[in-house]
C-alpha positions as CSV (number, residue, x, y, z in Angstrom):
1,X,0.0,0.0,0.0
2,X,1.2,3.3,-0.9
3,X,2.3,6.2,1.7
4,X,-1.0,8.4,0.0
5,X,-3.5,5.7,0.3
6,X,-2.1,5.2,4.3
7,X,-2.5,9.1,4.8
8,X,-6.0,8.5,3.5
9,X,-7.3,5.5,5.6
10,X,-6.0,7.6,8.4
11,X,-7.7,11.1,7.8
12,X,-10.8,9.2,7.8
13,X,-10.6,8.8,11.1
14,X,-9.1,12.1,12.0
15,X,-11.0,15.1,12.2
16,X,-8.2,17.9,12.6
17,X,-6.4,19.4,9.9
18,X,-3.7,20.4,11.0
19,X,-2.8,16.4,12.0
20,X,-3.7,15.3,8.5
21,X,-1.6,17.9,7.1
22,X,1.8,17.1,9.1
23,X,1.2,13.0,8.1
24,X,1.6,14.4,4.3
25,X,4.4,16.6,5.3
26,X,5.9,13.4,6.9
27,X,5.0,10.9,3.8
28,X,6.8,13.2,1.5
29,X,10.2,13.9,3.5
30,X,10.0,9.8,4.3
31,X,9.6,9.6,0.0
32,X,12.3,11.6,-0.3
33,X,14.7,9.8,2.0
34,X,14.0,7.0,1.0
35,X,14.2,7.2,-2.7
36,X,18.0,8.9,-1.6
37,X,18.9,6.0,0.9
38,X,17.5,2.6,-0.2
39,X,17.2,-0.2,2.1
40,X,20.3,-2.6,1.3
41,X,17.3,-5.2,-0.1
42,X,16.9,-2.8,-2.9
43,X,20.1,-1.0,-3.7
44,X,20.0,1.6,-6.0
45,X,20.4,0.2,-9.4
46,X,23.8,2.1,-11.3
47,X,22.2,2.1,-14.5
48,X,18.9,4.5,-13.3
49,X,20.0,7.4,-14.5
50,X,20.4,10.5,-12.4
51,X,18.6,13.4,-14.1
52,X,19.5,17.4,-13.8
53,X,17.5,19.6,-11.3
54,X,15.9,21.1,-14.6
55,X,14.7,17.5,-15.9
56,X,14.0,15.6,-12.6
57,X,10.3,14.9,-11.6
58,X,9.3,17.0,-8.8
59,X,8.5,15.4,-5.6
60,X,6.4,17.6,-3.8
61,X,2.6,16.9,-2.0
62,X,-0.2,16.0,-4.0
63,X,-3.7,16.2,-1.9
64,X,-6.3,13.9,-2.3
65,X,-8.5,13.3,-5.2
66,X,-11.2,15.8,-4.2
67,X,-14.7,14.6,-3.5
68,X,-17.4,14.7,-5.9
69,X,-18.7,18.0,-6.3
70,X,-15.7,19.8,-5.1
71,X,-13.7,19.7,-8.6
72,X,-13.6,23.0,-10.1
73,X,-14.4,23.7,-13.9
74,X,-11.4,23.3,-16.4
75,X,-10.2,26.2,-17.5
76,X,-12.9,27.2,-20.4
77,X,-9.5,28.6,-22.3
78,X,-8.0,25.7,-22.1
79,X,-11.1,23.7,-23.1
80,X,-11.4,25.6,-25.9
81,X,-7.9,24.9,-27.1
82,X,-7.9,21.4,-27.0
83,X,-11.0,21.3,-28.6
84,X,-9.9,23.5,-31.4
85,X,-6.9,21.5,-31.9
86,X,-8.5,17.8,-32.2
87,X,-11.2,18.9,-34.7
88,X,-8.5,20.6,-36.6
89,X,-6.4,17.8,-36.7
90,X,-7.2,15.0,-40.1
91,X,-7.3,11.9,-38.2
92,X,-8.9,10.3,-35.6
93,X,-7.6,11.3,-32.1
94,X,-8.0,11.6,-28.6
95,X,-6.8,14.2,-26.2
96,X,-7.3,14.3,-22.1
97,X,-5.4,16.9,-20.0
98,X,-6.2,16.2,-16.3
99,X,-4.9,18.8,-13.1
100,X,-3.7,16.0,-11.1
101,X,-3.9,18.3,-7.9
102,X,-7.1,20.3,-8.5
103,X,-8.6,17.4,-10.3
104,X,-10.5,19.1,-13.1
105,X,-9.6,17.3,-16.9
106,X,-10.4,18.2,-20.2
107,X,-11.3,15.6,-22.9
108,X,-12.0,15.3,-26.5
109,X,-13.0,12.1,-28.0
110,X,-11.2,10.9,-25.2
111,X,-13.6,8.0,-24.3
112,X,-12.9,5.8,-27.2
113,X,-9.9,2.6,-27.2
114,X,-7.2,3.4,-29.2
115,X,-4.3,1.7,-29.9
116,X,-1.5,2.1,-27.2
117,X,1.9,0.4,-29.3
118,X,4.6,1.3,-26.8
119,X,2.8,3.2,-24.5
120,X,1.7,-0.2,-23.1
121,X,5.6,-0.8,-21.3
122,X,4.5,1.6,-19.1
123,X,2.1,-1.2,-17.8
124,X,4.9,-3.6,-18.0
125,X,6.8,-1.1,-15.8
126,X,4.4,-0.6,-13.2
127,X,3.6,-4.5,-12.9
128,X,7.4,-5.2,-12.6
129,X,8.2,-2.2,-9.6
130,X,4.4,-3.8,-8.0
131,X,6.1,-7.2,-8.0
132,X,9.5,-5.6,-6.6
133,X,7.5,-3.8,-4.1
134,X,5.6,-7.0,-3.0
135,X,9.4,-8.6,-2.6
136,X,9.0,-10.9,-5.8
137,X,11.6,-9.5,-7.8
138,X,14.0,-7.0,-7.3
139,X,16.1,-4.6,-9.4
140,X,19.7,-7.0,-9.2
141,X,17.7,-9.6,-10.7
142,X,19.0,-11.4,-14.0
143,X,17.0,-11.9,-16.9
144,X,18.7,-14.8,-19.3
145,X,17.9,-13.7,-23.1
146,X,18.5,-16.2,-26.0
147,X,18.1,-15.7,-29.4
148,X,14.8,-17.8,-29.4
149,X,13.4,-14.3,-27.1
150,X,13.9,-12.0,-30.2
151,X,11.2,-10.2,-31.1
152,X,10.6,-7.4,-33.7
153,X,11.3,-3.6,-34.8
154,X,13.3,-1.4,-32.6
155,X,15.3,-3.5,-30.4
156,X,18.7,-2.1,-29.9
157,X,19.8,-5.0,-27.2
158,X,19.8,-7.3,-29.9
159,X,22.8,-7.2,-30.7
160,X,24.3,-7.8,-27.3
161,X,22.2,-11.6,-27.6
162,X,25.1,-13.5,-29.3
163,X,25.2,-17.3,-29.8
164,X,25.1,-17.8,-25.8
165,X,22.9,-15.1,-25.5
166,X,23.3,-12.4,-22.4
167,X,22.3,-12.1,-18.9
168,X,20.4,-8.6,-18.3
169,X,19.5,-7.2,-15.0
170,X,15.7,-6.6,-14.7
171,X,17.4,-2.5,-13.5
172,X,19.3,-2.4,-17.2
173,X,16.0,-4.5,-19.0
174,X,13.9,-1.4,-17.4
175,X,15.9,1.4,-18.6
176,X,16.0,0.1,-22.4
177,X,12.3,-0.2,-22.2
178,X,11.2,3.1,-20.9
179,X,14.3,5.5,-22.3
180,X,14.6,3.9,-25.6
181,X,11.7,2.0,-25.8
182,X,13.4,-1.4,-26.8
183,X,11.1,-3.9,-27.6
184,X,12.9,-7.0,-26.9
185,X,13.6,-5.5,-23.2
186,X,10.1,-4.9,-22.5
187,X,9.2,-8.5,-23.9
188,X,11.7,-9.6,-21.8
189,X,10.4,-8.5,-18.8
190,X,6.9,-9.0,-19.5
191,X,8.0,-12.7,-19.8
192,X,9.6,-12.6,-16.8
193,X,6.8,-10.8,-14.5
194,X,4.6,-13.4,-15.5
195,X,2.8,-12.5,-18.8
196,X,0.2,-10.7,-20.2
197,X,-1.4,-11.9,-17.4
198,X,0.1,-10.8,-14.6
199,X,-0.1,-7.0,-16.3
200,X,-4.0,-7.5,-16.6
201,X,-3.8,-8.4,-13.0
202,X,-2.2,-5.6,-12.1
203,X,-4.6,-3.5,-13.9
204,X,-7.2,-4.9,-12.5
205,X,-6.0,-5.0,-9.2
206,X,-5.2,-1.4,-9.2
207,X,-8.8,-0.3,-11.0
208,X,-7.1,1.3,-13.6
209,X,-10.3,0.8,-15.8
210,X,-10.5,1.4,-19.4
211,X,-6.8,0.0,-20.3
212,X,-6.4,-2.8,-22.3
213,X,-3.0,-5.1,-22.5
214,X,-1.8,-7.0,-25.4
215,X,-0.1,-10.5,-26.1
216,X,2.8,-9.1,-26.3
217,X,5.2,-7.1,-29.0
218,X,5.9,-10.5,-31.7
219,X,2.1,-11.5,-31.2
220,X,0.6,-8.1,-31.7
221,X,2.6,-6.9,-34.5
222,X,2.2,-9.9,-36.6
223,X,-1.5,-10.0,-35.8
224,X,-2.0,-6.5,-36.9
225,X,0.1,-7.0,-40.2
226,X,-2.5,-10.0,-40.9
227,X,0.2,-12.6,-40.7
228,X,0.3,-15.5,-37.8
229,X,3.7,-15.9,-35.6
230,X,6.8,-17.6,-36.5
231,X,10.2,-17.0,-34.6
232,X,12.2,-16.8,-37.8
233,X,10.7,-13.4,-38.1
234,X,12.8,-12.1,-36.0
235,X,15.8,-13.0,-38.2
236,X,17.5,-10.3,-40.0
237,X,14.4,-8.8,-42.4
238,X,12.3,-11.9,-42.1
239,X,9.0,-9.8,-40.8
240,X,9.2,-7.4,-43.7
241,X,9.6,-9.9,-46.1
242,X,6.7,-12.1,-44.7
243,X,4.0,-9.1,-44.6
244,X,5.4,-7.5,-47.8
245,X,4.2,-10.8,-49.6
246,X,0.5,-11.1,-48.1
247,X,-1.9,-9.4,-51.0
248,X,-3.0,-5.9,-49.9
249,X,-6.5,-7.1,-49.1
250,X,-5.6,-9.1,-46.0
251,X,-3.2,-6.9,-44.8
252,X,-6.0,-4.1,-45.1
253,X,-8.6,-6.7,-43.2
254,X,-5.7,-7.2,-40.4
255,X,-5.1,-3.3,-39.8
256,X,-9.0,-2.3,-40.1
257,X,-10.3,-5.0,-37.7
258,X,-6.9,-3.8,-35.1
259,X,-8.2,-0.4,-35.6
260,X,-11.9,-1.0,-35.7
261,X,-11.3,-2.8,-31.7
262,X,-7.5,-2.5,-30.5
263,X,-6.5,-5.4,-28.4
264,X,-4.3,-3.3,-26.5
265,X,-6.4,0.0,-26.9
266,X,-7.0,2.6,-24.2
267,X,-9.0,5.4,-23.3
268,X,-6.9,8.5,-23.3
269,X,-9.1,9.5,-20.4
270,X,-8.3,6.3,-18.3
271,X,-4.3,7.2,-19.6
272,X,-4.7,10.5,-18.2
273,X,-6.1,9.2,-14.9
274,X,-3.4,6.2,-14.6
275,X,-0.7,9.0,-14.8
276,X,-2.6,11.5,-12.3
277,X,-2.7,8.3,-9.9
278,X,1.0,7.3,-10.5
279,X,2.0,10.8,-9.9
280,X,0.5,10.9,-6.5
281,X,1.5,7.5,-5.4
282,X,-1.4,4.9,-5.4
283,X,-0.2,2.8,-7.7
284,X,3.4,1.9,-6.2
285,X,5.2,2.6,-3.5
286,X,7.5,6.4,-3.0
287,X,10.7,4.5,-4.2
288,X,9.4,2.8,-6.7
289,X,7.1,5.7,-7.9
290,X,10.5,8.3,-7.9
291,X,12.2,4.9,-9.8
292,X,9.9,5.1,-12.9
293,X,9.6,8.5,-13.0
294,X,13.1,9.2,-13.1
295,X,13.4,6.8,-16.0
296,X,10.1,8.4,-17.6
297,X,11.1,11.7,-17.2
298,X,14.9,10.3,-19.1
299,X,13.1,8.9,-22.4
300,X,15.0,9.7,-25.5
301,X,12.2,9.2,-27.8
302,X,9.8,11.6,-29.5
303,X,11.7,14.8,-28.6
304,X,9.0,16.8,-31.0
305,X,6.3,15.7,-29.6
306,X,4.6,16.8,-26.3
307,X,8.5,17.7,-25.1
308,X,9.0,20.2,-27.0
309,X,5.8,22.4,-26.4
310,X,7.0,21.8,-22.7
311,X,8.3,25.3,-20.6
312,X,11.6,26.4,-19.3
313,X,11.7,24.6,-15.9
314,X,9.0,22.5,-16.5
315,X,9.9,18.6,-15.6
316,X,8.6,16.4,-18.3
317,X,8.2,12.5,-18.0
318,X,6.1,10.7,-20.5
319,X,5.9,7.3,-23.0
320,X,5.6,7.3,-26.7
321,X,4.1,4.6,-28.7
322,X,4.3,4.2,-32.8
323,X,2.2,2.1,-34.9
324,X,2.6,0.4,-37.8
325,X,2.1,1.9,-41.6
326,X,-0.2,1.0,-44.1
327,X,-0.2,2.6,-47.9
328,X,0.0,6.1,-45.8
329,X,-1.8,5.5,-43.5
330,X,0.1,6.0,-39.8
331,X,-1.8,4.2,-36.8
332,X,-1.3,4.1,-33.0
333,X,1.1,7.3,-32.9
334,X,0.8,8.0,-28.9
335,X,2.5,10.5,-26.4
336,X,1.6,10.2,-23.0
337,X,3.1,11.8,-19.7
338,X,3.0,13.8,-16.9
339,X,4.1,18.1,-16.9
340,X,5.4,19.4,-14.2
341,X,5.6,23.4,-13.7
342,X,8.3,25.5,-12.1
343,X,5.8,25.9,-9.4
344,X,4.9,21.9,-8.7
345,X,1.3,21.8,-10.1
346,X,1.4,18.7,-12.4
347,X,-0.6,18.2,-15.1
348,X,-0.8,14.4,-16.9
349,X,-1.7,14.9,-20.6
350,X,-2.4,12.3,-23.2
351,X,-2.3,12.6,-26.8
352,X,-3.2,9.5,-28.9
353,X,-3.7,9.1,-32.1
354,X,-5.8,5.9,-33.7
355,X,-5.2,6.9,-37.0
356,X,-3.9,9.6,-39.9
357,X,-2.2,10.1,-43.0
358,X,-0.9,13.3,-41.7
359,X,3.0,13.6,-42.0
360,X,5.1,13.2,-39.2
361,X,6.1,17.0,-38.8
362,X,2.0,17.5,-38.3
363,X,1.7,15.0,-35.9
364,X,4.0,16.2,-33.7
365,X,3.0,19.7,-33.9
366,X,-0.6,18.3,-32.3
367,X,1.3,17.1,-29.8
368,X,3.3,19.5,-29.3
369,X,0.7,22.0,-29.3
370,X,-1.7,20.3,-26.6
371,X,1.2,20.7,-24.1
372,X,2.2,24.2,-25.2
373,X,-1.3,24.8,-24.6
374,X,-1.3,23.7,-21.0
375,X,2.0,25.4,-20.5
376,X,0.3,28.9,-21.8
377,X,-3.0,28.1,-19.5
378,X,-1.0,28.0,-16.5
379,X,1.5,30.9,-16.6
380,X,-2.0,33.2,-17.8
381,X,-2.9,32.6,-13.8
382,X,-0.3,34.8,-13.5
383,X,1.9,34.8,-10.0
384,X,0.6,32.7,-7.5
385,X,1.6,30.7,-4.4
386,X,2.5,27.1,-4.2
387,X,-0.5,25.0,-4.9
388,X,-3.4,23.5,-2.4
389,X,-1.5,20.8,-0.5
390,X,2.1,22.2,-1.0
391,X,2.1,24.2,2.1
């Protein structure tokens, strides 16, 4: 159980302020200690990487989730915005910006399932810190990969699998997954968490409603292309070739029915939501929740999108995910994460789109734009004091 949902089982049963206030004051200097000095059951792993003040999440108090009826109205600017900016956009997307400490969240089209692609390791990631939380695994752990485990696309740790294969720590297998977003690291550990499965229990477990898993990277991708499994995909160009020779008609059938219901789809507002709940600790426990945003907030991929409409000083931690293509037609191109201002108010935004023939450059101006946005919304309040809960 995390330090938040503690805080809140007691204040039920507390009626002064002041007391509830000085638990969170306690639960955040305890994070913060903690996530400097680990226990020596879970040393700190050398490959996390150790971010600059301007890039590092901010680890300040979040309140509660207010109760119902106490959530203020989004901004109507803001609204505004982000609906401006999905009906301008040609495709089909879905946008949710949520205030994780006030509570309010803005949505277009955000209800529906789209296709996550990578954006799903972050499932994977949680699931594997839950299991190192629960003692089950820990950080030092090592992961055997063989060249039967290869899987397909961007894997860069391929090529440290020779004949004998490698040994991987689970610390080293996270890192590729969220900061490079190496397929055959997330696979990796997904195999060794347990499975699809124990991700959808996590999920479930956690209520994080709305958020669908996959079978996993060689599964889904040769599903989508229309073709059925074989592990000599994985060899050299062996994928391409295979889906380059299926006529255009079932490849068109595979993608369509994908699209039409995404095995691993999500709701953008159930993303949004995940995020606002990582952020403020319920899902994991303080070190575990620093752990992944740290590694989050260090992803090398999708620089154009959402980061770069990001503010000077804001912290930025997010997930990508990239589709396959189909006669120009882009699918599942995601960006998902949580904004930090100079200030500490948080924001978790996601972007995702289901599908476009828009170019690249466009796409990421979207995303770009919905976080821009946010930025703009929040410096118009002008100068203010710390946020409700930061004093």
């Amino acid at each position: 159980m995390g330090i938040v949902q503690v805080q809140d089982r007691i204040a039920k049963h507390v009626t002064k302020g002041a007391v509830i206030q000085n638990l969170r004051r306690s639960a955040i200097l305890f994070a913060l200690a903690t996530t400097a000095c680990v226990s020596p059951s879970q040393p700190p792993p050398p490959a996390m990487p150790a971010l600059s003040p301007a890039r590092a999440p901010v680890v300040v108090a979040i309140p509660p989730t207010p109760l119902p009826g106490t959530i203020p109205r989004p901004p109507a600017a803001l609204a505004a915005t982000i609906k401006r900016l999905g009906r301008g956009f040609d495709g089909i997307v879905g946008i949710a910006v949520r205030d994780v400490q006030a509570g309010w969240f803005i949505s277009f089209n955000g209800s529906g399932y789209f296709p996550q692609q990578s954006v799903s390791k972050l499932w994977v990631a949680l699931t594997v810190f839950d299991a190192i939380d629960r003692g089950r695994m820990s950080l030092s752990d090592t992961v055997r990969i063989e060249r039967k485990d290869l899987v397909v696309f961007h894997q860069p740790m391929r090529g440290k699998v020779g004949a004998a294969g490698y040994d991987a720590s689970v610390s080293e297998l996270l890192l590729a997954a969220m900061t490079t977003s190496d397929n055959l690291a997330n696979d990796s550990l997904l195999r060794t968490v347990g499975g699809p499965g124990a991700v959808r229990a996590f999920l479930a477990r956690s209520q994080l409603t709305g958020i669908r898993f996959g079978p996993g990277e060689r599964l889904l991708q040769a599903g989508t292309a229309g073709l059925t499994w074989r592990q000599s995909y994985a060899d050299g160009n062996g994928f391409y070739v295979a889906r380059s020779a299926l006529p255009m008609s079932v490849r068109r059938a595979a993608l369509d029915k994908y699209l039409a219901d995404p095995i691993d789809g999500a709701q953008p507002e159930q993303v949004a939501l995940a995020l606002a709940r990582l952020r403020k600790g319920d899902l994991l426990s303080p070190v575990s929740t620093q752990r992944l945003l740290t590694l989050m907030a260090s992803s090398k991929t999708g620089p154009q999108r959402m980061r770069a409409g990001s503010g000077p000083g804001w912290a930025f931690a997010h997930k990508t995910g990239t589709g396959q293509e189909l006669g120009g037609e882009a699918t599942g191109y995601n960006d998902i994460g949580l904004m930090t201002s100079p200030d500490g108010r948080t924001y978790a935004l996601a972007v995702m789109i289901k599908t476009t023939r828009q170019p690249i450059p466009v796409r990421q101006r979207l995303m770009s734009d919905v976080a821009r946005a946010v930025v703009a919304q929040d410096m118009g309040e002008g100068p203010r004091a710390a946020p409700r809960g930061y004093r």
